[in-house]
C-alpha positions as CSV (number, residue, x, y, z in Angstrom):
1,X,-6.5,-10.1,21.4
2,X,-8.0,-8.4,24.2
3,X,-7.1,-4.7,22.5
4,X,-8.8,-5.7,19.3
5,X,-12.2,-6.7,21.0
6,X,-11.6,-3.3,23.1
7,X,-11.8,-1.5,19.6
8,X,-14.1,-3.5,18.2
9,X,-16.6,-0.6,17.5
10,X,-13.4,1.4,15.9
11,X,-13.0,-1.6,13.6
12,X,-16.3,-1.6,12.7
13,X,-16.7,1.7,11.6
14,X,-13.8,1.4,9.5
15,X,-15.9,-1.7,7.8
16,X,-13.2,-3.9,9.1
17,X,-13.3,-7.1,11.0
18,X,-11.1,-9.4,12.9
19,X,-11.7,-12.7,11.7
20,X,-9.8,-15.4,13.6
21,X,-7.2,-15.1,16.2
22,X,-5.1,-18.3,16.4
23,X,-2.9,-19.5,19.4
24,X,-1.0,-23.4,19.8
25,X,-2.2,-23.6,23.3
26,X,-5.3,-25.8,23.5
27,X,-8.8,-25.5,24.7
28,X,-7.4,-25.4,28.1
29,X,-6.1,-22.2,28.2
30,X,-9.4,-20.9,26.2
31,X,-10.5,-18.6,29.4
32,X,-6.8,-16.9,28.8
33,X,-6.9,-17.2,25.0
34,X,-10.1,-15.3,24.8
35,X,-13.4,-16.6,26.4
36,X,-14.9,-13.0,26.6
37,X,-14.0,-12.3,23.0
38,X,-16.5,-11.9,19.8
39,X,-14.6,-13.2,17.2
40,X,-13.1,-17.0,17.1
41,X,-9.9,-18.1,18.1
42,X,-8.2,-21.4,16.8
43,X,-6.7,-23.7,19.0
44,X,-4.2,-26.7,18.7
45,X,-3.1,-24.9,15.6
46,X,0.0,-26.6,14.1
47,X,2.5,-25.7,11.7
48,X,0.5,-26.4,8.8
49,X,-1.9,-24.5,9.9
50,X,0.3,-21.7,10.8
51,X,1.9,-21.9,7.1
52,X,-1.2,-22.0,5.7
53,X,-2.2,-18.7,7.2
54,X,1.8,-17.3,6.3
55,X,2.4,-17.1,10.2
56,X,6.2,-18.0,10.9
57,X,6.9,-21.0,12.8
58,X,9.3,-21.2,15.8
59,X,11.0,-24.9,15.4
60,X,12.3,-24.6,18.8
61,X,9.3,-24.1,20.9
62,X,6.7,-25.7,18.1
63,X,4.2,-22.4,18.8
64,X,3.7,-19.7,16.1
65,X,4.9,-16.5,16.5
66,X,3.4,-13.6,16.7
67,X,1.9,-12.3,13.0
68,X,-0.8,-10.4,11.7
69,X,-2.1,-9.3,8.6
70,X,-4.5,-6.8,7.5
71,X,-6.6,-8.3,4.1
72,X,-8.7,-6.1,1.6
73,X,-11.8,-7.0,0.3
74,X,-10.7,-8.6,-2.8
75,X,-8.4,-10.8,-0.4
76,X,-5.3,-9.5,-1.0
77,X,-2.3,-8.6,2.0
78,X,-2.6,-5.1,2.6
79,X,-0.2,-5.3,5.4
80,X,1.6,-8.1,7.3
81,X,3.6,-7.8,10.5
82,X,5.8,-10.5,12.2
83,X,7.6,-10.8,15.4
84,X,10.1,-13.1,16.9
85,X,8.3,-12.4,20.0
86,X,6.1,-9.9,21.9
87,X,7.8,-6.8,21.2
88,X,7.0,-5.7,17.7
89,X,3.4,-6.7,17.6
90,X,1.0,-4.7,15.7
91,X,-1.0,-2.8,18.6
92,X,-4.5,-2.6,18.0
93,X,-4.6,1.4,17.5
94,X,-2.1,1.6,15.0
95,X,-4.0,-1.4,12.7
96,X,-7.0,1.1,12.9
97,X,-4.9,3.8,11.6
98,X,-3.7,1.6,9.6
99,X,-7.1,0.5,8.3
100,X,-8.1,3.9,7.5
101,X,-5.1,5.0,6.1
102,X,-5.3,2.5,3.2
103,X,-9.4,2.9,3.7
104,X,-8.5,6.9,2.7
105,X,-6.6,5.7,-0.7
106,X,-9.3,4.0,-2.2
């Protein structure tokens, strides 16, 4: 979450926002989850949460695993990534390309 807020000025001048970072972990861990951050972060989510969102749920350790998902203006899912763990997570860098890849198409 941290490499998003690092880019948040990249984002921005793509038009792009993140909107809501999620995480199981409670308000507890908040100063880990993202106290310095600009944009909000859910905690205590649970799986209904999570589905409602399309994140995938991991049964065996109850947390949600790592997803993301870049939305266009009319709300559609211009891109979705998941991962069964941390390897495989959309980097920051390559969601801005990303961005203005699809941002170049228009």
């Amino acid at each position: 979450m941290a490499g998003y807020e690092a880019l948040k000025d990249e984002l921005a001048a793509t038009d792009a926002k993140v909107v809501l970072a999620g995480s199981v972990d409670g308000e507890d861990k908040y100063p880990e989850l993202g106290a310095d951050l600009t944009f909000p972060v859910a905690v205590n989510m649970t799986r209904e949460q999570g589905d409602s969102v399309g994140s995938w749920w991991e049964d065996r350790r109850s947390i949600i695993q790592p997803s993301e998902f870049i939305i266009r203006k009319d709300d559609s899912v211009a891109s979705s990534t998941y991962s069964s763990g941390p390897i495989g997570r959309m980097e920051p860098e390559d969601a801005v390309k990303l961005i203005k890849l699809y941002a170049s198409r228009e």
